[in-house]
Each structure stands twice: as structure tokens, then as C-alpha cells.
Steps between C-alpha positions, in 0.01 A plus 500: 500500500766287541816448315768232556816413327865430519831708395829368537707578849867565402814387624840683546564192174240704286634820599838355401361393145316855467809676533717347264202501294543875517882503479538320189246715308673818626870406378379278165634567179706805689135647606416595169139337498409688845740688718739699230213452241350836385208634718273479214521116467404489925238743415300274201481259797390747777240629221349150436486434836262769512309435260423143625419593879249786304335211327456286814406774735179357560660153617767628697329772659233187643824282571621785736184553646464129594840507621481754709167656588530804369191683275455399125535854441835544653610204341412607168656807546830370659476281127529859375787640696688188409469546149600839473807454740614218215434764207690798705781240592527392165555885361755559787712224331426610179669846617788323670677472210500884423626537885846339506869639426322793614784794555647611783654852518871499617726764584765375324518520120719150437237303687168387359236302708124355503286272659380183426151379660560071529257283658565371887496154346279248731226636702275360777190619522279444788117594514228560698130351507271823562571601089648168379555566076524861569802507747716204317402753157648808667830260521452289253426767233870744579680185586434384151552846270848520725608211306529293838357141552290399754408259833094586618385380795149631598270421794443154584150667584434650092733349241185401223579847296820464527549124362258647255782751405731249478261300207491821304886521528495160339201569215714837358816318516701689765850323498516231758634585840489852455167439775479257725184512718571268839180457707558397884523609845749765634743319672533204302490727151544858569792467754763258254361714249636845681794333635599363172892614422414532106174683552636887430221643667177450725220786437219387783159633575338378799535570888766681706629198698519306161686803330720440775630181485538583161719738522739278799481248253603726178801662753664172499624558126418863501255466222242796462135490567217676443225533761107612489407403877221629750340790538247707760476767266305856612216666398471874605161620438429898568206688589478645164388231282187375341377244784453216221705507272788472765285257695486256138951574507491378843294219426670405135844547660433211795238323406546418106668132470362433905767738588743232404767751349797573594473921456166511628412785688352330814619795759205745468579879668210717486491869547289545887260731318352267271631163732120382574353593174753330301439201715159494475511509092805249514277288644171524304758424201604220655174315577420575116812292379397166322649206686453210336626172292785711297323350154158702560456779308562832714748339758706741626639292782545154479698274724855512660787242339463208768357380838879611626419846400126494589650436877757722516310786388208411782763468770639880391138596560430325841842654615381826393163467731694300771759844489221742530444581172135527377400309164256775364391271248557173416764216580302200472374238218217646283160341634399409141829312458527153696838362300792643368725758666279808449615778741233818513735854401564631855539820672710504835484850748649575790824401402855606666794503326678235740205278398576203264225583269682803414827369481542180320334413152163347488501331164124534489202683465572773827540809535616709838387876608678779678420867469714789497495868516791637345666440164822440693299250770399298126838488386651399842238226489567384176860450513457304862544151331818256391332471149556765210303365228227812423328755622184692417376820596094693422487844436379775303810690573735405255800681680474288777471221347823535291662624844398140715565314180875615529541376888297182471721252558438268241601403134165588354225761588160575344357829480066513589480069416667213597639188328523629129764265316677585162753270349685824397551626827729336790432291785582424804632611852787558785523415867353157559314487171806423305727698250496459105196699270338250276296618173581802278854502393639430825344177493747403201770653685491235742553238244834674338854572631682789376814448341778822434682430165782771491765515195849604454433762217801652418822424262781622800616254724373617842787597667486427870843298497762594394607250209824303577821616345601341120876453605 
């Protein structure tokens, strides 16, 4: 199947348009239709938002599978998740309002202080392809309840959802400019729009290097950013576990989307007692995984994003080999697929830790081995990479696991699975795979500056001077 078309490619000019798009519909009419209007009026928009990606989940799950390869069925359920992040948004800015001139306790009595909660203003907000509604949601969603206006730029490679979003915006009658959706490549689109002096603030998702420049470019006028980067997050499996059920967590937590995700746990460290076992189920699961067109029933792994990708991925694997490493299973085309950029789920041995395989992020559907003998061996293991994204660690011992789940170095860890996502519950990492939690209430957080209101309270005059004399 074949799909062709045409989106527009935008110029710093459109990003200039966008932004005063977004400025004027922040300060109109003093802010009182968006930014200083009640929560509740943001959230009947947020809600109906909802309501109309819930009616055309069907449509836009098959737009984002034709987009971007993935499964049907993770399509449909990424529909889902976007959804519910709208409703959960939309009662987070409902509950704003209760929130502010909350009081602070002073020590002394002629003083009285709270805190206002005020959106950042303009945002810029900069997406990835490998979950392309989902991710601009998980912005666009807390951006919005904050009472802030907004820029989106997603991936040149998987923008169809999110000009879809922008349609709804228009059918429920969001006030204009309060989203503008910009679709083009990164330096000619992403870059004015970071560097862009009445842009308050840049939250990106997307690669370290990217995050980077980002973050030169946001220096300039010391504006903040948030950044969800890379990841080469750990999976510590012990010799206490049920062989298949962790083999399906190892399999789910690098494998699901063709491993194209950015917390996906694609460093596999297996207890030495049950090293060759494991292997051997991992791979029986892995020849039973459906690979085929992502629109047949069953798929559970379709294609990677783009030819780009589809090399990359294959040149991590032939360095791999060309390093020493064995590919247990794996690493080429599927035979029964001649076209597209199909990618069988592969299982890579014999790796060392200097080894690029284990070090930089594959961005597709590969996983790496090491074994270990000791819990502190595991933990050493885990922690031996730049990223900090998440963790994951097997066991029937509960104390242990809440003991490595304390020194894993990483902003999220999963107890006995892998990947589990909750729009109540924060996200995101340190070291090279950024700084910033989306979701959960921290994800509105990044939307709102705090502002200290203190007050004069009492009658006296204050009495640091001494007054002048009356003669």
C-alpha cells in the first residue's frame, strides 16, 4: 500500500505569523477569554476535544498507522491515551482555580502572603514522530489547562494526527491563536521557532543532540525548556522469576512500537543462572511475533517511521556483528516481506559494555544481553550509560526490588514489567535524557510560573526609619 500526499514546509515567515497568532490571543481583552479566564471555561474546551478524538478513534487511529507504521492496535489505543490525557487535563484546570492565593505561613504576624499559579505565556512545542498525536497531547493538553497559548511543531515524518487536532480545534470553537500547528522541517521551522525572543518557552521531545541545540539556543535569552530526550534504559531480570512472564516484559518493553520509544528497555541483564534458558524462551517468543502490513489483524510489529530509520537501525546491527557481538536472532528483513521497512525483533549476545550496541540508542526493534551475578554487578550495569530515562528490574523479591529501584539512576522505574504509562503519574528523566516530568500534575507545572503576593497587613507604620523631625 501506498500513500502519497503533500503538507506544507514552513518558513521562519510562518513561524513569525504563528507566534503572534499566539501572542495576541494570550493578552486579548486583558486575557480574560483564555489566559486569566477561569479554568473551567479552558476545561469545556479540553472536554470537547475529547469527546471528538473518542468519536473519530477509528479514523485517526488508521491515519497514524499509515503515517507511521505502527500496529492498528497500538494506534487505536494511543487514540485512547489521547483522549483521556484531554479529559484529565481538562479537570486539572478545572481545579486551578481552587489552587491560587493559596497561603503561605509567615513568621511574622503584620505580613500576609500567597501564591498565584499564572501561565508562562507563549510556548513552543516540539514533537517527535515515533507517537505523533500522543506526544504533542502530553504538551498540548497542560499547555492549554495552564492558561498558556501555543506554537506545535511535530515531525516532518507524522504530522496527519496532528493537523487533524488542529481541525477539531477549529469545529469546537477554540479561540483563534490560542494553537497554532506549523508543519515543516527542523531547521527551517523548529530552530526560528526555539530561537524566537517572544516564545516564553520551548518544551522538546526528541533526540539528545537536538535537545541540545535547544537548549544553546534557549541560553541566548535564558528562556526555560523542558526536555524528554534518549534513553538506553535497563532491564534487570533475576533468577527468581517466572521464565515467561518476564520473557513477554522483556519483549513488550523493546519490542512494542518496533522498539521505536524513547524509555524502552533495550539493555537486557539476565541473572547467569537462568542466562541460556531465558534466551532460549526470548527467542521462541520472538519468532512467534506477527510481522506484517501494520493494518492486518494481529500485527504486533509493523514497520519503522522511514527508509532513514530502516538504515540506521541495520547499520547499529552490522556494527554490532562487525564488533563481535552475536545477533542470536534476527537483524534482517522478514522473508515474507519484500517492501516496506520491516525489521525482524532482534536479539544481540555477546555484547561488552564499550560496544556501541550497548551504548547509544537504537531507535528500533533491538535488544542487547549481558549477564550478571550479583545484585550489585546488575545495578553497576544498569547505571553504566549517559541516559536516565527508566529502569526495570524482575523479581519475586519485593525487597530487592524496592532497594535497586532507589539507586537506578533514572527518573522512572518499573517494578516486575516494563513500559506501563499513566497520565497521572510523571515522566521523564536526568543525565542525557533531559530534565522536566511531563504528565500527572507536574506536567501542568511546567506550563505555570509561581508568583509570591505578600501584603502589608497592619495599621502601624513600620518603623525602620526614623521619621524626620516636624520643626
Amino acid at each position: 500500500m501506498a500513500v502519497f500526499g503533500d503538507i506544507p514546509a514552513a518558513t521562519a515567515e510562518d513561524v513569525e505569523l504563528a507566534v503572534l497568532a499566539a501572542r495576541d490571543a494570550f493578552a486579548r481583552d486583558g486575557g480574560r477569554h483564555w489566559s486569566r479566564a477561569p479554568g473551567a471555561v479552558r476545561a469545556k474546551f479540553l472536554k470537547a476535544i475529547a469527546v471528538k478524538i473518542k468519536e473519530r478513534k477509528s479514523y485517526m487511529a488508521l491515519l497514524e498507522t499509515l503515517d507511521s507504521g505502527k500496529p492498528l492496535d497500538e494506534a487505536h489505543g494511543d487514540m485512547e491515551d489521547v483522549a483521556a490525557c484531554f479529559e484529565y487535563y481538562a479537570d486539572l484546570a478545572k481545579a486551578l482555580d481552587g489552587k491560587q492565593r493559596s497561603p503561605i505561613s509567615l513568621p511574622m504576624e503584620n505580613f500576609e502572603s500567597y501564591v498565584l499559579k499564572e501561565p508562562i505565556g507563549v510556548v513552543g512545542l516540539i514533537t517527535p514522530w515515533n507517537y505523533p498525536l500522543l506526544m504533542a497531547t502530553w504538551k498540548v493538553a497542560p499547555a492549554l489547562a495552564a492558561g498558556c497559548t501555543a506554537v506545535l511543531k511535530p515531525s516532518e515524518l507524522a504530522s496527519l494526527t496532528c493537523l487533524e487536532l488542529g481541525g477539531i480545534c477549529v469545529e469546537i470553537g477554540l479561540p483563534s491563536g490560542v494553537l497554532n500547528i506549523i508543519t515543516g522541517l527542523g531547521p527551517e521551522a523548529g530552530a526560528p521557532l526555539a530561537s524566537h525572543p517572544h516564545v516564553d518557552k520551548i518544551a522538546f521531545t526528541g533526540s539528545t543532540e537536538t535537545g541540545k541545540r535547544i537548549m544553546v539556543t534557549a541560553a541566548q535569552m535564558v528562556k526555560p525548556v523542558s526536555l524528554e530526550l534518549g534513553g538506553k534504559s535497563p532491564l534487570i531480570v533475576f533468577d527468581d522469576v517466572d521464565i515467561d512472564k518476564a520473557v513477554e516484559w522483556a519483549m513488550f518493553g523493546c519490542f512494542a512500537n518496533a522498539g521505536q520509544v524513547c524509555s524502552a528497555t533495550s539493555r537486557l541483564l539476565l541473572h547467569e543462572k537462568i542466562a541460556k534458558q531465558f534466551l532460549d524462551r526470548l527467542v521462541a517468543w520472538a519468532k512467534s511475533v506477527k510481522v506484517s502490513d501494520p493494518l492486518e489483524e494481529g500485527c504486533r510489529l509493523g514497520s519503522v517511521v522511514s527508509e532513514g530509520q530502516y538504515q540506521k537501525v541495520m547499520k547499529f546491527i552490522s556494527t554490532a556483528r562487525s564488533e563481535g557481538a552475536t545477533i542470536l536472532y534476527g537483524g534482517v528483513r522478514p522473508q515474507h516481506l519484500k517492501k516496506g521497512f520491516f525489521i525482524e525483533p532482534t536479539i544481540i549476545t555477546d555484547v561488552s559494555t564499550s560496544m556501541q550496541i550497548w551504548r547509544e540508542e537504537v531507535f528500533g526493534p533491538v535488544i542487547c544481553v549481558k549477564e550478571f551475578r550479583t545484585e550489585r554487578e546488575a545495578v553497576d550495569l544498569a547505571n553504566d550509560t549517559h541516559y536516565g530515562l527508566a529502569g526495570a528490574v524482575i523479581s519475586n523479591d519485593l525487597e530487592r526490588c524496592e532497594r535497586i529501584s532507589k539507586v537506578i539512576q533514572s527518573g522512572i522505574v518499573w517494578i516486575n514489567c516494563s513500559q506501563p504509562c499513566f497520565v497521572q503519574a510523571p515522566w521523564g528523566g536526568n543525565k542525557r535524557s533531559g530534565f522536566g516530568r511531563e504528565l500527572g500534575e507536574w506536567g501542568l507545572d511546567n506550563y505555570l510560573s509561581v508568583k509570591q503576593v505578600t501584603k502589608y497587613s497592619s495599621d502601624e507604620p513600620y518603623g525602620w526609619y526614623r521619621p524626620p523631625s516636624k520643626l
